[in-house]
VOGU-3710 file (C-alpha; in Angstrom, 3 decimals, decimal comma):
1> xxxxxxxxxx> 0,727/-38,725/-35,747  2,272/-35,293/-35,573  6,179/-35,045/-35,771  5,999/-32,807/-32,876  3,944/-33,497/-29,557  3,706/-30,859/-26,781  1,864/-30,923/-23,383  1,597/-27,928/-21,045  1,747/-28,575/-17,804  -0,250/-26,081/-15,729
11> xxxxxxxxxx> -0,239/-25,609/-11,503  -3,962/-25,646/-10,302  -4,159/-22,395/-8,566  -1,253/-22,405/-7,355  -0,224/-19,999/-5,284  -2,774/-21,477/-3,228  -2,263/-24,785/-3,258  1,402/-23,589/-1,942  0,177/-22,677/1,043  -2,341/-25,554/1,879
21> xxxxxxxxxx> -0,242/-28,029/1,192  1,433/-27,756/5,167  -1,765/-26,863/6,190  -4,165/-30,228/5,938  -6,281/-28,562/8,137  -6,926/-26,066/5,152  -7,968/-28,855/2,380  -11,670/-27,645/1,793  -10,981/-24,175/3,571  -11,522/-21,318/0,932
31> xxxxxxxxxx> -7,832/-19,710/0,678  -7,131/-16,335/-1,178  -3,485/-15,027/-1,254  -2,728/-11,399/-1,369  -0,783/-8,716/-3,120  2,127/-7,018/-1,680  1,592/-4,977/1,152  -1,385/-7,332/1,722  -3,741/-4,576/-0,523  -5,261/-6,877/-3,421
41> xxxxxxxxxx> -6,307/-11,253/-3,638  -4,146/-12,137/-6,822  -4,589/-15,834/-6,163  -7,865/-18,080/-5,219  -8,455/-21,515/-4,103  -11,036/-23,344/-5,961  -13,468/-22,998/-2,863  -12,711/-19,345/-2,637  -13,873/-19,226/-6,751  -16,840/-21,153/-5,888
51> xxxxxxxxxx> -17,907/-18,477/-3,739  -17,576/-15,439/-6,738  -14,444/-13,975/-4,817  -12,923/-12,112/-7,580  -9,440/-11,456/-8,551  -7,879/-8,090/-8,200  -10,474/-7,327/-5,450  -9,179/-5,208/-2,829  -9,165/-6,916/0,751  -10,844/-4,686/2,680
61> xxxxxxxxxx> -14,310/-5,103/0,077  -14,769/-8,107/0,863  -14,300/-8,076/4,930  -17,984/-9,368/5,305  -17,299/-12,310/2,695  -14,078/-13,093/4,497  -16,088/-13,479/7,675  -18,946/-15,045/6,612  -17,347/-17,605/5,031  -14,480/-18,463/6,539
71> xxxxxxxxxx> -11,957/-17,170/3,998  -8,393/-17,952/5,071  -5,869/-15,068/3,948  -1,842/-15,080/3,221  0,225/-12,759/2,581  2,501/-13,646/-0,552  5,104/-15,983/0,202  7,728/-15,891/-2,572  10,181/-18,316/-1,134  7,477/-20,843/-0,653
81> xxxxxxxxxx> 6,075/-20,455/-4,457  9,290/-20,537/-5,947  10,823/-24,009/-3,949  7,844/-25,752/-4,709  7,658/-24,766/-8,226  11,229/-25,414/-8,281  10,005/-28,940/-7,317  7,752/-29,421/-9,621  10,089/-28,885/-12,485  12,535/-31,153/-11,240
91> xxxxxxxxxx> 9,711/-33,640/-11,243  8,749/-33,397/-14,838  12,569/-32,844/-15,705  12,784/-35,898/-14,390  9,566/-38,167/-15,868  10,095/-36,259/-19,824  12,594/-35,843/-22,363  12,864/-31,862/-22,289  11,465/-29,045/-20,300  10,429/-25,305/-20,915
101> xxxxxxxxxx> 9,680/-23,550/-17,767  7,558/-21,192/-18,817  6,666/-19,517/-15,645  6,698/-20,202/-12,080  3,755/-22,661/-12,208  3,662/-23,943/-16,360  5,759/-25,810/-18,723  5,953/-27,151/-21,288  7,727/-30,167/-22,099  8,445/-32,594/-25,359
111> xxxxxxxxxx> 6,536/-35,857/-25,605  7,637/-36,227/-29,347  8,045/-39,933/-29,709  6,468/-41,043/-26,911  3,130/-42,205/-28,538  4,777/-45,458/-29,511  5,770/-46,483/-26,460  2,323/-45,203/-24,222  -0,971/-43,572/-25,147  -0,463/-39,826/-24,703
121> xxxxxxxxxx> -3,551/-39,431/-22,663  -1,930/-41,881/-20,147  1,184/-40,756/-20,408  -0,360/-37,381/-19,211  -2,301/-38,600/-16,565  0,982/-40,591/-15,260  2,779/-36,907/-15,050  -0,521/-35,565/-12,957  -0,107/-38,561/-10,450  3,590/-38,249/-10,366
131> xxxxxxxxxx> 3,317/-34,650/-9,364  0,893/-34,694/-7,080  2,169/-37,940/-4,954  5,614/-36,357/-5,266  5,045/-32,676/-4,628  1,596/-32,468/-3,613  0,462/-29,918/-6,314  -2,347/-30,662/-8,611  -1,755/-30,223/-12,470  -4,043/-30,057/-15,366
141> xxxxxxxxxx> -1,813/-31,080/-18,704  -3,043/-30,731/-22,156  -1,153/-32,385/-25,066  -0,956/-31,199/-28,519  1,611/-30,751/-31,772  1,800/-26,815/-31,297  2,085/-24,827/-27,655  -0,862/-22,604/-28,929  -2,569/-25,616/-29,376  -1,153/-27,384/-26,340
151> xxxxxxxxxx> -2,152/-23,858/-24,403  -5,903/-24,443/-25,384  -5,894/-28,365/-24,449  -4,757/-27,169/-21,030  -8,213/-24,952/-20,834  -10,147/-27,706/-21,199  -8,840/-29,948/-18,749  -9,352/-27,350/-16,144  -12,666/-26,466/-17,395  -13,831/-29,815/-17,374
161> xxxxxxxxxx> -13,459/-32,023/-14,725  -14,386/-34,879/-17,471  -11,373/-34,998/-18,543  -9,564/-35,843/-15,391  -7,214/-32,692/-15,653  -5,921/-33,770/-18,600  -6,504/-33,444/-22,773  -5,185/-34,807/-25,738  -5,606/-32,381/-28,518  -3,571/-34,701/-31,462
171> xxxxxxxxxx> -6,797/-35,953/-32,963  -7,359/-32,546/-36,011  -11,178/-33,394/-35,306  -10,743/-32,896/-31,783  -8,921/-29,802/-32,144  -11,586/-28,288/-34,235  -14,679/-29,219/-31,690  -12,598/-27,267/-29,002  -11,631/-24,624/-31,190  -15,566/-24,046/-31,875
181> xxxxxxxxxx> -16,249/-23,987/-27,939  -13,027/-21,650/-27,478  -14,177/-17,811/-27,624  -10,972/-16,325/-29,973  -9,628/-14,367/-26,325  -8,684/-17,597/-25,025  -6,154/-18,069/-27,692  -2,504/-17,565/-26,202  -1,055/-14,426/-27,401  -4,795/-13,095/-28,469
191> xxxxxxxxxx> -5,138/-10,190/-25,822  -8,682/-7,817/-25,848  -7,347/-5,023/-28,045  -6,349/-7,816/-30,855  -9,834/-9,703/-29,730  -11,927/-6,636/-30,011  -10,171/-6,360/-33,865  -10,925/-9,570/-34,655  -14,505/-9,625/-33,563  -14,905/-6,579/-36,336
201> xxxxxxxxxx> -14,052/-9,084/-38,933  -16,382/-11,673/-37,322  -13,772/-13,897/-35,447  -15,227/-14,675/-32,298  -13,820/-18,314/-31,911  -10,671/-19,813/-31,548  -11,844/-22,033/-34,817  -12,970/-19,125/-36,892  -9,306/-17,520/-36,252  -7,768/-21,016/-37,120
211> xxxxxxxxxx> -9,604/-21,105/-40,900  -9,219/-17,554/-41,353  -6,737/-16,933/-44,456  -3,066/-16,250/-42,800  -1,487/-14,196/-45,594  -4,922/-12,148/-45,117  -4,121/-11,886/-41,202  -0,282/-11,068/-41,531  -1,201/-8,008/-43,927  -4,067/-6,677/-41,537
221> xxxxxxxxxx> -2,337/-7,550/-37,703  1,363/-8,898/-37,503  3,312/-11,896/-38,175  2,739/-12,933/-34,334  -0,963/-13,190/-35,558  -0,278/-15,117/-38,661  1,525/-17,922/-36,217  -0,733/-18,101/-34,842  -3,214/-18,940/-36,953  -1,068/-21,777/-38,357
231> xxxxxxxxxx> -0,072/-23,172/-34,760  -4,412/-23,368/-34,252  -4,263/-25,439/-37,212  -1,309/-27,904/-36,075  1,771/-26,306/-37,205  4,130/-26,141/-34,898  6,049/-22,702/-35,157  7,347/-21,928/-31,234  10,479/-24,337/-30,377  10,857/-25,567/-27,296
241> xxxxxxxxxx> 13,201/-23,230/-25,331  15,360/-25,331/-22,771  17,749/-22,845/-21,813  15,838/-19,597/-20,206  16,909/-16,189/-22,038  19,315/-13,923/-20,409  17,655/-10,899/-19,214  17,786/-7,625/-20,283  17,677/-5,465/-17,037  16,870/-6,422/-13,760
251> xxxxxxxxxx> 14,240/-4,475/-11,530  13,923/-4,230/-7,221  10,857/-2,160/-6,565  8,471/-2,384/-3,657  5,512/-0,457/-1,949  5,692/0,952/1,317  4,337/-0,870/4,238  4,167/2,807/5,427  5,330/6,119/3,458  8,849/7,254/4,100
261> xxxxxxxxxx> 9,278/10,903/4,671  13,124/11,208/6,277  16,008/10,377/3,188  17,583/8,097/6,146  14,851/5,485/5,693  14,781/5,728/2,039  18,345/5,220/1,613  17,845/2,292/3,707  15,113/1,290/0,899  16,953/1,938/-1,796
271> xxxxxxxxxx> 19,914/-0,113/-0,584  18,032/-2,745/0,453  16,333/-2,892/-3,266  20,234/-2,498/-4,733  21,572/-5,219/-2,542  18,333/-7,301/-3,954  18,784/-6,782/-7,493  22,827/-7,270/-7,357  21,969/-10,805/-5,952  20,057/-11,557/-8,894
281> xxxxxxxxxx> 23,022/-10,242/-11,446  25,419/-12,273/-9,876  23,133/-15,517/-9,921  22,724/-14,779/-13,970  26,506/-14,759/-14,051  25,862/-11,377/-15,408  27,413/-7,731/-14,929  25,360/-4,406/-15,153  26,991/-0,787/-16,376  23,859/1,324/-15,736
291> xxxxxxxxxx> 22,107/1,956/-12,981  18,951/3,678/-12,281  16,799/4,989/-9,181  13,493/6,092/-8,975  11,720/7,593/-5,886  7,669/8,721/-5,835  5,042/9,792/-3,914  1,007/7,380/-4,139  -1,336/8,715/-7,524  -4,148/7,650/-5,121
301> xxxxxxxxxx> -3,726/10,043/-2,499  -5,777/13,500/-3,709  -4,391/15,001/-0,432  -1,088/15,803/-1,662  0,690/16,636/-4,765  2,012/13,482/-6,779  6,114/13,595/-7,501  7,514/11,042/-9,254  11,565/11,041/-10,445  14,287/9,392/-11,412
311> xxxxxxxxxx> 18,347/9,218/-12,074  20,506/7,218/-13,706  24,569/6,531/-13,935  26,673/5,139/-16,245  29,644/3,027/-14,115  33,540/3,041/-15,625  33,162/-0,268/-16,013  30,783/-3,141/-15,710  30,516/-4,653/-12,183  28,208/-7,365/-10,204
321> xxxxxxxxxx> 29,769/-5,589/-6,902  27,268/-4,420/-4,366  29,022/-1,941/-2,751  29,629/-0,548/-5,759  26,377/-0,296/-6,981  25,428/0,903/-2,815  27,570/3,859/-3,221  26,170/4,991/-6,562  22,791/4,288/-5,433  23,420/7,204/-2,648
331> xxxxxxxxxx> 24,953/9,605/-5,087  21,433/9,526/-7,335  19,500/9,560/-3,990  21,333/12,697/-3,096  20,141/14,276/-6,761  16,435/12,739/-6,336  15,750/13,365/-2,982  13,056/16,344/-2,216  11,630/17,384/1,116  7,947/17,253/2,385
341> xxxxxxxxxx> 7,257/14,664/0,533  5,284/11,212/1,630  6,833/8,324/-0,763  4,925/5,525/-1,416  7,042/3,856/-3,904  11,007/3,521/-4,922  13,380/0,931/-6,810  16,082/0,909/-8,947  16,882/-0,946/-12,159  20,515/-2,736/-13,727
351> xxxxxxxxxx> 21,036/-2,602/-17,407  23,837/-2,506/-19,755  24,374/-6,223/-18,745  27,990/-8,235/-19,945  29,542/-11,356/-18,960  32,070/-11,193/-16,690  35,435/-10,623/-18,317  34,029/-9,796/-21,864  34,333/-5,979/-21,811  36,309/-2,825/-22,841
361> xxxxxxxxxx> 38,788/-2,409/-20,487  40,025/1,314/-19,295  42,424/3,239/-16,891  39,781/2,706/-14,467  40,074/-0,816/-14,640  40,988/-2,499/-10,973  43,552/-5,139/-11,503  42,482/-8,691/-12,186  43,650/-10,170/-8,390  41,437/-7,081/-7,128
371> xxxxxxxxxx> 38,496/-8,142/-9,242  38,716/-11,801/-7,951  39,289/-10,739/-4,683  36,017/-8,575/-4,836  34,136/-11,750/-6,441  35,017/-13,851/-4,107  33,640/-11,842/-1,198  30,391/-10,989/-2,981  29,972/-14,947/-4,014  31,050/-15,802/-0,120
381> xxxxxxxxxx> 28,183/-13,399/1,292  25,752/-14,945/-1,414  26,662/-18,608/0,183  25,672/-17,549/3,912  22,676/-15,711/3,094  21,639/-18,927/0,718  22,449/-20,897/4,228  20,178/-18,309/6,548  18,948/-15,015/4,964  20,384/-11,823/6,121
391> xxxxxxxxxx> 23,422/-13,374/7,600  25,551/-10,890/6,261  23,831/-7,209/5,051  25,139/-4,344/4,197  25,204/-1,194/7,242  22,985/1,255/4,702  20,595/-1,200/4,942  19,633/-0,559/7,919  18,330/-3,308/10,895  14,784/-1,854/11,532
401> xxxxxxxxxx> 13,157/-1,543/8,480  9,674/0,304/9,974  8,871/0,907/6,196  9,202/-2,390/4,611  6,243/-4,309/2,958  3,119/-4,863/5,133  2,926/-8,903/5,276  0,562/-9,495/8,298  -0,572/-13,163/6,977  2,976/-14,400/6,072
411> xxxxxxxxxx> 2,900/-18,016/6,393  6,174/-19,962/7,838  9,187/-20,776/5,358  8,427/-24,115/5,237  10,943/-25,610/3,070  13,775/-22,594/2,943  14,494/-22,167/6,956  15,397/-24,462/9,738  13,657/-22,948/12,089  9,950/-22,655/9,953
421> xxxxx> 9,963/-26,959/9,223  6,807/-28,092/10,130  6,787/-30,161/13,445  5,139/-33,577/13,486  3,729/-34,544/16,705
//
């Protein structure tokens, strides 16, 4: 047995499966979700697969598809995906020894050590059954010493329903009939530039990338490469992370429901995408020194000429203070902003990030019972929006906001407002 054991856990379309599960009426109804400002289907129900809708279509090509079938359309419902994912984290957090979440709907967790106690295959289908009585999302896991390896187990178990969603990949003869029936750009990490490269040298499958020489592949593509070669052949050479990264900048960018041609409404915008991104500094613990706007007009529309700028500011010292960041925000609007114009498109970006208390000070510097003071008050408003968004906003946001984000199919907040809990009669 390997000394370390990895399964990753994967949603089943999920994005979709979010927004049947309040709707039982949906179960077999094809259901595509859509991009923001309801222009592209980025996520697909199994039924709405079955019937060759593709990804990355845009909505309005496939009106007579929509119609003819039956095709049920939402608009993207963050809150909802990220509750229910929180959910199902909590759920294997709870059933496993340590968790990874690698994005909103995979995994990975540690099984090392469990083998002795419970077949791994059973143990996997007991974390399927778990999370779908509990949460009422279907998962596919696949089990393996190495996350690249782990990765492709995962593909098989939604590729074939044989397996009952899920596959143990421990057995080095299993892993090499997969890798045989893998094409090489299934391999995670392997993306078509580095597939097209590899196909020149006669890799095509995930099994002829796993016995090619490693040394030979670090010298010709990159060390990334090379690990992953040995993680195809069982070596396990990504840790588990438990504790997520810190980030590096933070972005708040959206479309236009409808363009913006007065600087009133984009200063509402860009205040609204300030207020936004500060929320997220503060819930890193985090504070940012730089801050940077950008404002531009659609590359799609012939009709008029594209513009596309930006600013940026360095602050005295690092902050997490909205209003601070809200009256920077309006001195780079103020340098940005250009007349007879149609924008499609603005957001601004944090970077420069420390944690709170760990920088230079200066003559600038409020005094500490100022600072707390001003924490306090951001941390309070964070608490009553948490309790009921937009309890508390910020005037330069504006109240009628004609030019945010187009989100006609929007279903209810099921699970993150009082008033949008479904009603059992």
């Amino acid at each position: 047995m390997p000394s370390t054991i990895f399964a990753l856990v994967d949603c089943n379309n999920f994005y979709a499966s979010c927004e049947k599960l309040f709707r039982p009426d949906l179960a077999n109804t094809p259901v595509v979700v859509l991009s923001n400002n309801d222009g592209c289907i980025v996520a697909r129900s199994k039924e709405a697969k079955q019937l060759g809708i593709k990804m990355g279509v845009p909505l309005f090509k496939v009106q007579k598809e929509m119609r003819q079938h039956g095709i049920v359309a939402f608009s993207s419902n963050y809150a909802l995906y990220a509750d229910i994912s929180q959910r199902v984290m909590s759920t294997l957090e709870s059933l496993t020894p340590a968790v990874e979440v690698y994005s909103i709907d995979e995994a990975f967790v540690d099984l090392t050590g469990i083998e002795p106690l419970q077949n791994l295959n059973d143990f996997g289908l007991m974390l399927r059954d778990k999370v779908q009585n509990w949460v009422g999302i279907t998962v596919c896991v696949g089990i393996a010493p190495s996350k690249t390896l782990a990765k492709l187990a995962n593909y098989a178990a939604k590729k074939w329903q044989k397996t009952a969603g899920v596959v143990d990949l421990t057995d080095p003869i299993r892993q090499r009939k997969l890798l045989a029936l893998v094409p090489v750009n299934e391999v995670w990490g392997i993306g078509r530039k580095l597939s097209k490269r590899l196909e020149l040298l006669g890799i095509t499958t995930a099994l002829q990338l796993a016995d090619a020489d490693a040394k030979y592949i670090r010298q010709h593509f990159s060390v990334v490469v090379e690990r992953t070669v040995r993680e195809l052949n069982g070596e396990s050479c990504i840790e588990l992370e438990q504790v997520i990264p810190t980030k590096q900048q933070i972005i708040s960018s959206r479309s236009f429901g409808q363009r913006i041609t007065c600087k009133e409404q984009m200063q509402q915008a860009i205040s609204e995408y300030v207020s936004l991104a500060c929320k997220k500094l503060r819930q890193q613990k985090q504070e940012a020194k730089y801050l940077t706007v950008f404002i531009r007009t659609s590359a799609f529309n012939q009709q008029h000429d594209l513009f596309s700028n930006s600013k940026s500011i360095a602050l005295d010292t690092p902050s997490s203070d909205t209003r601070v960041f809200l009256a920077k925000a309006k001195q780079l609007l103020d340098m940005l902003w250009v007349n007879n114009f149609s924008y499609a498109k603005a957001g601004v970006m944090l970077t420069d990030f420390y944690n709170p208390g760990q920088h230079q000070l200066n003559l600038f510097t409020a005094p500490a019972d100022k600072q707390q003071a001003n924490h306090k008050l951001m941390q309070l408003i964070d608490n009553l929006n948490a309790k009921q968004d937009k309890t508390i906003w910020f005037a330069s946001q504006g109240v009628k906001q004609a030019w945010s984000m187009k989100r006609e199919h929007l279903s209810p907040a099921y699970t993150t407002n009082w008033r949008d809990l479904p009603i059992v009669k």
